[in-house]
C-alpha positions in Angstrom: -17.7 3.9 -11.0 -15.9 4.5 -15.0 -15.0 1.6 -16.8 -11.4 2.4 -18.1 -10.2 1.3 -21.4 -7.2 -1.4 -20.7 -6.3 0.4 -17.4 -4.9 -2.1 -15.0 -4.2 -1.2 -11.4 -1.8 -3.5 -8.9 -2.4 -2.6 -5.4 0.4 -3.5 -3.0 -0.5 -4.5 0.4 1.4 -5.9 3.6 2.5 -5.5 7.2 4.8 -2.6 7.9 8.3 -3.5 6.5 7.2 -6.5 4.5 8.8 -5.0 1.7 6.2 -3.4 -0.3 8.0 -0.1 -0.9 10.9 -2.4 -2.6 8.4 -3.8 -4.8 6.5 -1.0 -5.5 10.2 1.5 -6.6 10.9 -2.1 -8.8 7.4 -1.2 -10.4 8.6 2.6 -10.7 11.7 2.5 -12.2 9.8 0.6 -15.2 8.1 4.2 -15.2 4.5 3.0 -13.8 3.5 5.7 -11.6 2.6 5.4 -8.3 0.1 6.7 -5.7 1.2 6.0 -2.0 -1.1 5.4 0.3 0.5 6.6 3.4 1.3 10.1 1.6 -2.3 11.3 1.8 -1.5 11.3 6.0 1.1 13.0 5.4 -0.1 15.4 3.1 -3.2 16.8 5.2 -0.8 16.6 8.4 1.2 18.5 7.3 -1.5 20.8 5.9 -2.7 20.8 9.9 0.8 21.9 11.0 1.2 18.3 12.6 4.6 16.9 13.1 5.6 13.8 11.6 6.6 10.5 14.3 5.0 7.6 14.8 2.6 8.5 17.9 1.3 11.6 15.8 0.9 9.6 12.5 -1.1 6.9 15.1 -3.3 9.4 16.4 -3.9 11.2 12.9 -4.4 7.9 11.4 -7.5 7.1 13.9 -9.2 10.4 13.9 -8.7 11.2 10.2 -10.8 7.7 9.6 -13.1 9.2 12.5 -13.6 12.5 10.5 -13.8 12.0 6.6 -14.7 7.9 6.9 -12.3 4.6 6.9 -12.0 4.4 3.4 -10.7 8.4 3.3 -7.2 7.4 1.9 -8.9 4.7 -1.0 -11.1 7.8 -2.2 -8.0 10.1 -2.5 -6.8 7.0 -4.1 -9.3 6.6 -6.6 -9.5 10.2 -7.4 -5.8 10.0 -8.7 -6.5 7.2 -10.4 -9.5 8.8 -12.5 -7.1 11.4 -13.0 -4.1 9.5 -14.3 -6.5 7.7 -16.8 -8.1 10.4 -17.9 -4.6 11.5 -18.8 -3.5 8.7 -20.6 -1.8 6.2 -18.1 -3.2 2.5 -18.8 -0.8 1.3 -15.7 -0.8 2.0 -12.4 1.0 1.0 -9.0 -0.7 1.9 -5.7 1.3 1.7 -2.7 -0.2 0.1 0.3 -4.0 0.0 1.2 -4.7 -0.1 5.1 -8.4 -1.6 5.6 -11.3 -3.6 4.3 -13.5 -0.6 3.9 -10.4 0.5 1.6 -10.3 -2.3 -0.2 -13.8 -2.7 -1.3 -14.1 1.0 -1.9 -11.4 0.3 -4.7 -12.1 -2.5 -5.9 -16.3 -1.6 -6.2 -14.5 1.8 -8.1 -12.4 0.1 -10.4 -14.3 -3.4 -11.0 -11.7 -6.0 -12.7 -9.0 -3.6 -13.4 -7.4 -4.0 -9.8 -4.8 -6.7 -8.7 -3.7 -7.1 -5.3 -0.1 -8.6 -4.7 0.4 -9.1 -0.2 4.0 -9.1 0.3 4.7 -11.4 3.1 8.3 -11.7 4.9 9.1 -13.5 8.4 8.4 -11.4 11.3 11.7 -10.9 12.5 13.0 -10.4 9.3 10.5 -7.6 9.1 11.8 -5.8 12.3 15.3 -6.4 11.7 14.8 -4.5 8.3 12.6 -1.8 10.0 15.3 -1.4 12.7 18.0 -0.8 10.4 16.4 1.0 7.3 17.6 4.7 6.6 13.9 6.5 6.5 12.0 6.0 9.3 13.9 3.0 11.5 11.9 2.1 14.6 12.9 -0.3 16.8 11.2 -3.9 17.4 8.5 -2.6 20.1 7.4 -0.2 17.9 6.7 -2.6 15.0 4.9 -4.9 17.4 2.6 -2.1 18.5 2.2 -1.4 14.8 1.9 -4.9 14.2 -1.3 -5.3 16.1 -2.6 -1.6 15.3 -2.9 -2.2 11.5 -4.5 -5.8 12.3 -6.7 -4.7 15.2 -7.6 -1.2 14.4 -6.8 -0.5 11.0 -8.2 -4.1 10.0 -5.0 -4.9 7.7 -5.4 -8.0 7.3 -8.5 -8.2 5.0 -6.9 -7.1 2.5 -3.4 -9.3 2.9 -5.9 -12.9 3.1 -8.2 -11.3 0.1 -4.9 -11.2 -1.8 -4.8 -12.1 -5.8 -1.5 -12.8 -5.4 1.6 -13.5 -2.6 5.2 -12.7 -2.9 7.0 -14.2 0.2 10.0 -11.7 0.7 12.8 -14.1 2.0 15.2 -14.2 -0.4 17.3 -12.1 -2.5 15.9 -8.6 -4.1 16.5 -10.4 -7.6 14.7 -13.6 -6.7 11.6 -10.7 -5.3 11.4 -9.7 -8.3 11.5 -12.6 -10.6 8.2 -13.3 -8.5 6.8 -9.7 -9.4 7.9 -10.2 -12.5 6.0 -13.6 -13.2 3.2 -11.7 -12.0 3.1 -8.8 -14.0 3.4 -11.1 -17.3 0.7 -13.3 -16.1 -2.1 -10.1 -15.6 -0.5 -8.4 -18.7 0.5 -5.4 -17.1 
């Protein structure tokens, strides 16, 4: 655990297709870099010669926790950070974080400098998006089994209720980020 002159760290969190991606490339294209949760999977998959799709990303999701611990992806996490700090960056964005073990692994890291904004959308808003977006479009089943594995397995929702903040992702993209924006004024980031 450092202490990090004026670093300040907003962790986005929410149930797939919430819109957390959106809010987190609004974040980036202010030129706060990002770490992405869900890239360390893909990283050491792919470094195992494991094919990406939702039933292998499942399975590796499970025994990857099972192997290296259920915070794995928040100590990757915080390694970048320390890295991005030690570099100069006093901002950073970190794109999704998938359990309570994560959670308080991060925040015990990176005491005070860490702000958690849960996007939240309506349900079937959130699978009519996933249904139709361009990367990665699954159909409603799917996001119902994913549902219920990030809540019952993954333990999710921890992190969503222990929220600082709540942006409810029902309107336009401007009016979603007018609330980010309130946000980021109100931490000073």
């Amino acid at each position: 655990m450092n202490h990090h002159e004026n670093l300040k760290i907003i962790v986005i969190v929410g149930l797939t297709g919430s819109g957390k991606t959106v809010a987190v490339e609004y974040f980036t294209s202010k030129g706060i870099p990002k770490i992405y949760m869900g890239g360390f999977a893909y990283e050491i998959m792919a470094e195992r010669g494991i094919e990406k799709g939702e039933e292998n990303e499942k399975k590796f999701r499970v025994a990857i926790r099972e192997e290296q611990g259920v915070d794995v992806y928040a100590k990757r996490a915080n390694d970048q950070i320390h890295h991005l700090s030690g570099a100069g960056q006093h901002r950073v964005i970190v794109d999704g974080l998938y359990s309570w073990a994560e959670y308080k692994t991060m925040k015990h890291e990176f005491p005070g400098e860490i702000t958690t904004i849960a996007v939240v959308a309506p349900k079937k808003m959130r699978y009519s998006w996933l249904a139709h977006r361009d990367d990665r479009p699954q159909p409603e089943e799917i996001s119902r089994q994913r549902d219920n594995n990030e809540i019952e397995d993954i333990q999710k929702g921890g992190p969503i209720a222990a929220a600082d903040y709540f942006v409810l992702n029902n309107g336009t993209v401007e009016d979603f980020h007018r609330q980010l924006d309130a946000i980021a004024s109100e931490i000073q980031f």
